[in-house]
N, C-alpha and C positions, 0 to 999 in steps of 0.2 A: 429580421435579424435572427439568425441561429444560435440558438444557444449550446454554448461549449460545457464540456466536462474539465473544471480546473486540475488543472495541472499542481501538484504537491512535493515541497521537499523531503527529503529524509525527514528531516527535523517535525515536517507538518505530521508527514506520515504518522510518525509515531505519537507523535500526540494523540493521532486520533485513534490510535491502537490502546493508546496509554501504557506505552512501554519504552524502555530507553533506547537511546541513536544505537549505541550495538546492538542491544538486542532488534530491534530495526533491521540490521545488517544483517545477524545471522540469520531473521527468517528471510530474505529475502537470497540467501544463500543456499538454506535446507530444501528453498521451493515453497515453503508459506506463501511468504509473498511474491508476486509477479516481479521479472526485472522490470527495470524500469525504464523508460521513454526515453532517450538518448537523444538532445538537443544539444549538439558540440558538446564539449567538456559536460554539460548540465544531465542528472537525473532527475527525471521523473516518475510520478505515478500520478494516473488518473484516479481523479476521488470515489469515484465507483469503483473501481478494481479493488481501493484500499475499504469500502463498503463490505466490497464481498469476497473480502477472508473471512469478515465478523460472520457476514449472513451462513459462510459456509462452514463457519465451527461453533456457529447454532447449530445448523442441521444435522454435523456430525455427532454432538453432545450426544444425544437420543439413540445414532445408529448402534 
């Protein structure tokens, strides 16, 4: 069996950003975050994608 990367709502999204459904919105507007996965009407993000804004505004802390 293959294991999948799940699939996240808006709503998950941000939680695991820990920031609010607009703010959500606008980074995924400025480019922060990836659009999202488009399954008819439905958005998504993969959880990794939403992993790695974190890992890459670690990285850029320091630059």
């Amino acid at each position: 069996m293959e294991v999948t990367d799940p699939l996240l709502t808006a709503r998950e999204g941000a939680k695991v950003l820990q920031v609010s459904i607009p703010t959500f919105w606008r980074r995924v507007a400025d480019g922060t975050v990836p659009p999202p996965v488009k399954i008819g009407a439905l958005s998504r993000w993969p959880h990794s994608e939403i992993v790695a804004v974190i890992e890459n505004a670690k990285a850029l802390r320091y630059a």
